[in-house]
C-alpha positions as CSV (number, residue, x, y, z in Angstrom):
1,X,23.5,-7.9,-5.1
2,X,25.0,-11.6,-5.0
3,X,22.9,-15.0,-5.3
4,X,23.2,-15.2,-1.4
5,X,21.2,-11.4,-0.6
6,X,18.8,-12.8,-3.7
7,X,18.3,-15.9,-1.9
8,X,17.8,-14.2,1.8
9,X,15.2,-12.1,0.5
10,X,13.1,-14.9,-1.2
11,X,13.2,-16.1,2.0
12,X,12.3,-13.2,3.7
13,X,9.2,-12.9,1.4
14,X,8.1,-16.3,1.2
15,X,8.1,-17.1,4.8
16,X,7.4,-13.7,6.4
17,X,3.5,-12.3,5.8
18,X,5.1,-9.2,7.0
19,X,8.1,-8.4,4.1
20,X,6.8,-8.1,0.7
21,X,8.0,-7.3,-2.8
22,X,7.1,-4.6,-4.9
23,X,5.1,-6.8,-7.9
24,X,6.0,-3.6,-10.7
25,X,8.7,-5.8,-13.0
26,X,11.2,-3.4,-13.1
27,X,11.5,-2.8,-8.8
28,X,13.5,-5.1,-7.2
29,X,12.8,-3.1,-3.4
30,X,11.6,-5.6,-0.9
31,X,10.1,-3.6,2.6
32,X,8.5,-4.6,5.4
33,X,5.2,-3.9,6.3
34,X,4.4,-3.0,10.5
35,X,0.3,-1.6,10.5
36,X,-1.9,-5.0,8.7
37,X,-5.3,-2.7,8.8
38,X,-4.0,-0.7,5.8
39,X,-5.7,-1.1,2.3
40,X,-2.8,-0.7,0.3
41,X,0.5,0.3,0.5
42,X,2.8,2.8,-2.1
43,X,6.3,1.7,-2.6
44,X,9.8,3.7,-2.6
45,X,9.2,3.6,-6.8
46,X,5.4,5.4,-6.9
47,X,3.7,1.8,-7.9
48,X,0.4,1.7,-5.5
49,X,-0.8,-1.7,-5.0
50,X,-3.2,-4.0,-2.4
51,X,-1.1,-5.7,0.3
52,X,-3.0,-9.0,-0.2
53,X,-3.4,-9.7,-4.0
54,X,-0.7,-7.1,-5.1
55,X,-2.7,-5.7,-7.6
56,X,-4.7,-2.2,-8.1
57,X,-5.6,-0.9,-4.7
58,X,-9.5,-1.5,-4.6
59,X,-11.0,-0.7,-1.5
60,X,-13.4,-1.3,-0.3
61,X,-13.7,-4.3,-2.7
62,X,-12.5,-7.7,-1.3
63,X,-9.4,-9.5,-3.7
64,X,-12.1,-11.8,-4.8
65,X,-14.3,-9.0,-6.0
66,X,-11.7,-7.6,-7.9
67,X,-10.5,-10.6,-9.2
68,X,-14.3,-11.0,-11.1
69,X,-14.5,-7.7,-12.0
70,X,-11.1,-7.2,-13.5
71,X,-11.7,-10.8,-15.1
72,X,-14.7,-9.5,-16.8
73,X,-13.0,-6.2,-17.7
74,X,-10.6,-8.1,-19.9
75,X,-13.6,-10.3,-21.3
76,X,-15.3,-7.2,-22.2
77,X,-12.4,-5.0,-23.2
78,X,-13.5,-2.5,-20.5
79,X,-16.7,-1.9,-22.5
80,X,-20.1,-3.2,-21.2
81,X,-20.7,-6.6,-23.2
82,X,-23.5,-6.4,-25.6
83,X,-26.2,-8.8,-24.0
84,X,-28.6,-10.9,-25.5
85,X,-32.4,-10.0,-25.1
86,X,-33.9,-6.6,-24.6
87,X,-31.4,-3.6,-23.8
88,X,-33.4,-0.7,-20.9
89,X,-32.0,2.1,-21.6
90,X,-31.8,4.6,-18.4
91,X,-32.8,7.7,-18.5
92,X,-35.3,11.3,-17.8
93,X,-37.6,13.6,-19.3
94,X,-36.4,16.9,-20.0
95,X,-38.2,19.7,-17.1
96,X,-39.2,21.8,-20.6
97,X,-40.3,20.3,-23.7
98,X,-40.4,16.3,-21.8
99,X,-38.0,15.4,-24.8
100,X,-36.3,11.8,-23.4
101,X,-32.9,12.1,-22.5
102,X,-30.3,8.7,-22.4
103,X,-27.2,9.8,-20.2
104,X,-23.6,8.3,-21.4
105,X,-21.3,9.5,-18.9
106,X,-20.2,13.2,-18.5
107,X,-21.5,15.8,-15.5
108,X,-24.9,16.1,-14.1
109,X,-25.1,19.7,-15.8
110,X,-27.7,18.7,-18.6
111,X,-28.5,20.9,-21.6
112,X,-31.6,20.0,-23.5
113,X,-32.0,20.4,-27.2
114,X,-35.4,23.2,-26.8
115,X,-31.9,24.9,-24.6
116,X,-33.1,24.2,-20.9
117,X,-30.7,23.3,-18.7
118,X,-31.1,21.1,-15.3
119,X,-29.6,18.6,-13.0
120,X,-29.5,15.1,-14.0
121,X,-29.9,14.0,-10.4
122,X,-32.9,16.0,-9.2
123,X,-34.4,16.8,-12.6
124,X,-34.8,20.4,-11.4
125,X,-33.9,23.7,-13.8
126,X,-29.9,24.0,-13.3
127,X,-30.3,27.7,-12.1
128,X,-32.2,26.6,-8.9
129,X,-28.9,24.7,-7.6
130,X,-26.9,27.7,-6.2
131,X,-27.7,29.0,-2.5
132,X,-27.3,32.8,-2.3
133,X,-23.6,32.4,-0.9
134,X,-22.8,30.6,-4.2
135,X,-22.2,27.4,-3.1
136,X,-24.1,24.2,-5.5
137,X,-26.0,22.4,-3.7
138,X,-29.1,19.9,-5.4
139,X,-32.5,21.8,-3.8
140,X,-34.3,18.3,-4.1
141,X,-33.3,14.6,-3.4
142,X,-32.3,12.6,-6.2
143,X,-35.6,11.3,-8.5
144,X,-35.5,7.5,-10.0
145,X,-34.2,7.2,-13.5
146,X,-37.0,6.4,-16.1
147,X,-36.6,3.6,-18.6
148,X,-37.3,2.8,-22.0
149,X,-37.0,-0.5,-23.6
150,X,-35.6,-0.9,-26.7
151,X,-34.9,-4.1,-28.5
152,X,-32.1,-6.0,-26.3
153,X,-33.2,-7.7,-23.1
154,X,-30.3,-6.9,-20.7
155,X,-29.8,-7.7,-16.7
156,X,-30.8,-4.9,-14.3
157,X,-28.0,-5.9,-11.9
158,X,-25.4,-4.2,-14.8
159,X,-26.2,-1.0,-13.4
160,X,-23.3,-0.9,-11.1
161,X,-20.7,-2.8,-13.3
162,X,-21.5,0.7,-15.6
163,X,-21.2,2.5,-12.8
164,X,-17.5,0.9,-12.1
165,X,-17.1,1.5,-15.8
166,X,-17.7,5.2,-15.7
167,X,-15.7,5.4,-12.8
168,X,-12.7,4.1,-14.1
169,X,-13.2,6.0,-17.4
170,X,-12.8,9.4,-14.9
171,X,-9.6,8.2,-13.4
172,X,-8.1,8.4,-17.1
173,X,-5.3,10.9,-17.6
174,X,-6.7,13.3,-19.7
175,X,-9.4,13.9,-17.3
176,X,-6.9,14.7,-14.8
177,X,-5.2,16.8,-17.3
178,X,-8.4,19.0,-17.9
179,X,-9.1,19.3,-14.2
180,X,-5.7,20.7,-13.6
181,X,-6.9,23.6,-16.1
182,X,-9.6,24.3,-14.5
183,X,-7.6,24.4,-11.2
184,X,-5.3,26.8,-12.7
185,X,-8.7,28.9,-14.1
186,X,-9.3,28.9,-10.2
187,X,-6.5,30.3,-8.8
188,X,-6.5,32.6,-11.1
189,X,-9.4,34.0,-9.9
190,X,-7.7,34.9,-6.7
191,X,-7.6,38.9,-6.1
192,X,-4.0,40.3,-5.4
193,X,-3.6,42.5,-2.6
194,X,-2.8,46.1,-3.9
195,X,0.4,47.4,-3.5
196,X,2.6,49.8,-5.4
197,X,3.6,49.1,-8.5
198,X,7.6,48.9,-7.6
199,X,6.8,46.9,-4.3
200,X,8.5,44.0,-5.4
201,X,8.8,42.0,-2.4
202,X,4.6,42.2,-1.9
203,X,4.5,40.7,-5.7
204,X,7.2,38.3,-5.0
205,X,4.7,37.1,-1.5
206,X,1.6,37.1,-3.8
207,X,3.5,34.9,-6.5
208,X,4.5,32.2,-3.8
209,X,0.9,32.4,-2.5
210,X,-0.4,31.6,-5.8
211,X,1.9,29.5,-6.1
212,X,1.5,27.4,-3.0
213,X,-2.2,27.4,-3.6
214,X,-1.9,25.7,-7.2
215,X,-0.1,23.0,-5.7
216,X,-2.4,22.2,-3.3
217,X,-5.5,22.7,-6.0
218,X,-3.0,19.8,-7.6
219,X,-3.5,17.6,-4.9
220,X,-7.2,18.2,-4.6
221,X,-6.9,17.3,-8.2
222,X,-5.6,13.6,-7.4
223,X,-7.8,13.2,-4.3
224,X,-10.9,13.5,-6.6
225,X,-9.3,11.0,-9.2
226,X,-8.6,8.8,-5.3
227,X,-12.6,9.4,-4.7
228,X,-13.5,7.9,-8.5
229,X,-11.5,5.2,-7.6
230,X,-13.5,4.4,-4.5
231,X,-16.4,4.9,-6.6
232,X,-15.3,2.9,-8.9
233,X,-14.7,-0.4,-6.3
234,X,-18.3,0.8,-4.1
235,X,-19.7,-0.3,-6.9
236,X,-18.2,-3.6,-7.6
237,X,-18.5,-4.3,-3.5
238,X,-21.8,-4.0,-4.3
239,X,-22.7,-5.8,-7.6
240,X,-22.8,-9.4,-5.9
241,X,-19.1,-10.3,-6.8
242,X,-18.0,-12.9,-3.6
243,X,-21.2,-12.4,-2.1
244,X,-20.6,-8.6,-0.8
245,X,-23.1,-6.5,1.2
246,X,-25.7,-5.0,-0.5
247,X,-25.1,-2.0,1.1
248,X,-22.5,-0.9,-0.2
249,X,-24.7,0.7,-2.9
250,X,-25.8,2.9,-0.2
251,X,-22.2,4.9,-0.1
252,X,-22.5,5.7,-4.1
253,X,-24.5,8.5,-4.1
254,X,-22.6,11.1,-1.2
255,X,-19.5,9.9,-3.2
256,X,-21.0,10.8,-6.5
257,X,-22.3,14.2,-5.4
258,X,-19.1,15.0,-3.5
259,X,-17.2,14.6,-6.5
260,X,-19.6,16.4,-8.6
261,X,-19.3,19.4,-5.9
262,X,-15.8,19.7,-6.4
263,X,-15.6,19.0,-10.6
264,X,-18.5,22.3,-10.5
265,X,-16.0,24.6,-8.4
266,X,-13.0,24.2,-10.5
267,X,-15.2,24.7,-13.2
268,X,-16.9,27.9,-12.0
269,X,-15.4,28.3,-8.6
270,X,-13.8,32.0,-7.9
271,X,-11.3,33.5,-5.4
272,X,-10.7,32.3,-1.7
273,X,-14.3,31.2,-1.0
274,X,-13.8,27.9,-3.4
275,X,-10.6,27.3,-1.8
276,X,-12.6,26.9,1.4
277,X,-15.3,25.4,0.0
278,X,-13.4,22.4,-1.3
279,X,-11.7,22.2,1.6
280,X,-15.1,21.6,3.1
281,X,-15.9,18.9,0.9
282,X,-12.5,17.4,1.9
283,X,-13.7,17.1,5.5
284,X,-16.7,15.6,4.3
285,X,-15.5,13.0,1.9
286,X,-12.6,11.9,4.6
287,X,-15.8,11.4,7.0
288,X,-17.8,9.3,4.6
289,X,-13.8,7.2,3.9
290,X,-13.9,6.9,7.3
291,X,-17.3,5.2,7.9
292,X,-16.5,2.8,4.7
293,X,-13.8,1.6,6.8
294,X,-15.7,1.0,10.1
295,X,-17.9,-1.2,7.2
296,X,-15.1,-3.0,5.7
297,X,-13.5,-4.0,9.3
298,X,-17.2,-5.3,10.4
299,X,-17.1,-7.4,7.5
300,X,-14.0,-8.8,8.2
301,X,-15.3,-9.5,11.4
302,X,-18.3,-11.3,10.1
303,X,-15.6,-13.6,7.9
304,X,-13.5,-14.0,10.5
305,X,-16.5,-15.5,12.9
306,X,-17.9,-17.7,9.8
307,X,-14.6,-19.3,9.1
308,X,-12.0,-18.5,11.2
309,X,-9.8,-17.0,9.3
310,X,-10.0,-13.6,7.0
311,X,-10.4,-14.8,3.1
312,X,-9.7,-12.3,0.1
C-alpha cells in the first residue's frame, strides 16, 4: 500500500463516523460499518471490540462505565482493593450443623464440612433441586446472604464490582478449557443406535452425529463465556459508574442462574435430553439479551432527550 491509499484511509476514518479501523496493532483492515444499533462489531482478524470506545465489548455498560471500571481494574490489579475500616464478610449458615460458610467464587453446589450438601442460592439440601424429569431447577427463591463483621470496615456498594470480578475470572481460558471436557463427558453420554457390527456406513453416520453435536456443545461453550461477560458488565451498569440505572442489578440473577443451569448439565447432563435442555436455556437467555436491549435503547433515549445528543 503507497503513502496515497494510507493517506485516503486516514481520511476515510477520521471524517467518516461510519469507516473505522480495527484498534488490534498488528490489523491494518479498515471496514465500514452500515447497522449504528449494534454493541460491538468483530473484525475480518477475530479482535471483538465496541464501536464507540474501541475497546472490550461491554454491553450493556456505557463507554464511560467501562472506562471507571477498567480504570479501577488496573488500580487494583484485578483484585478487590483492601479497604480501610471494617471488612463484612457475605455469607450462610450451613442447612445441617449451622456451621458459617464465606463463599469465594466457584458453583452454587455447596459441600459442608459435617458432609451436607445444598444450594448456595436457596440454602435448601442439594438433592431437593432436581424435578422428576431430571432437569435442576432451585425449589425456593433465592434467600439474602448473612453477614459477619470482621475487623475491616468496607463499602456495601463493592458487592457488584466483586460481582464484575467473578465474572471476569469465569471468562478466563482455562475455565473454558474445563467446560469443553465436560462437553465432551456429554456427548459421550449419547446412546448409539444398534446396528451390526460390520454396518460401517451406520457407524460412519453415528461418528458425524457425534461429531456435529460436539461442535455445537463448543459453541454453547463460548455462548456461556458471552453470558459471563454480560454478567460481568450488568454488574458494572449497575454499580453507579456514570450515573447508570439502578436496575440493572435486577437482570443479575436470571443471568446467574442461567448460567449455572447450563455449567450443572455439562457437568452431569446425559444423552439427547441435555442437548435439548440447553437448547432451552438458549431460548431463554436470548429472551432475557433481548429485553436488556429494549433497556439499553430507552436509556439512550432518556440521554438523547436530556442533552441532545447520545454521550458514551
Amino acid at each position: 500500500m503507497n503513502i496515497y491509499e494510507r493517506n485516503i484511509e486516514k481520511c476515510l476514518v477520521n471524517l467518516s463516523r461510519s469507516y473505522i479501523k480495527c484498534p488490534l496493532k498488528s490489523c491494518s483492515i479498515i471496514f465500514q460499518v452500515i447497522y449504528s444499533g449494534i454493541d460491538y462489531v468483530r473484525c475480518r482478524c477475530g479482535h471483538q471490540f465496541c464501536i464507540d470506545c474501541k475497546q472490550e465489548p461491554h454491553f450493556p455498560a456505557t463507554c464511560s462505565s467501562y472506562r471507571a471500571y477498567f480504570d479501577e481494574l488496573r488500580q487494583n490489579g484485578d483484585l478487590i482493593s483492601d479497604y480501610d475500616a471494617k471488612c463484612i464478610v457475605r455469607g450462610r449458615h450451613c442447612v445441617s450443623c449451622n456451621n458459617f460458610i464465606e463463599k469465594n467464587g466457584g458453583c452454587n453446589h455447596m459441600t459442608c464440612r459435617c458432609g451436607a450438601e445444598f444450594c448456595w442460592l436457596c440454602a435448601t439440601y442439594w438433592k431437593d433441586h432436581f424435578s422428576s424429569s431430571g432437569e435442576f431447577r432451585c425449589p425456593k427463591q433465592e434467600i439474602s446472604i448473612e453477614k459477619q463483621i470482621l475487623t475491616k470496615d468496607r463499602n456495601p456498594s463493592r458487592r457488584l464490582y466483586e460481582h464484575a470480578i467473578y465474572h471476569r475470572n469465569r471468562r478466563a481460558f482455562q475455565n473454558q478449557a474445563k467446560q469443553n471436557e465436560n462437553v465432551k463427558r456429554l456427548i459421550g453420554t449419547i446412546p448409539l443406535d444398534r446396528g451390526t457390527f460390520f454396518d460401517t456406513s451406520l457407524m460412519k453416520s453415528q461418528i458425524d452425529k457425534r461429531e456435529a453435536l460436539l461442535q455445537h456443545s463448543y459453541e454453547v461453550v463460548k455462548y456461556v463465556n458471552y453470558l459471563h461477560r454480560v454478567c460481568e458488565f450488568i454488574a458494572v451498569a449497575a454499580d453507579g459508574y456514570a450515573n447508570n440505572p439502578i436496575e440493572f442489578a435486577n437482570s443479575l440473577y436470571p443471568f446467574e442462574t442461567l448460567i449455572f443451569n447450563m455449567s450443572q448439565i455439562f457437568e452431569s447432563g446425559r444423552g439427547y435430553q441435555a442437548i435439548e435442555q440447553l437448547n432451552d436455556l438458549h431460548k431463554r437467555s436470548e429472551k432475557l439479551i433481548e429485553r436488556l436491549r429494549h433497556a439499553v435503547n430507552i436509556r439512550k433515549m432518556h440521554r438523547i432527550k436530556r442533552t441532545g445528543y447520545v454521550t458514551s
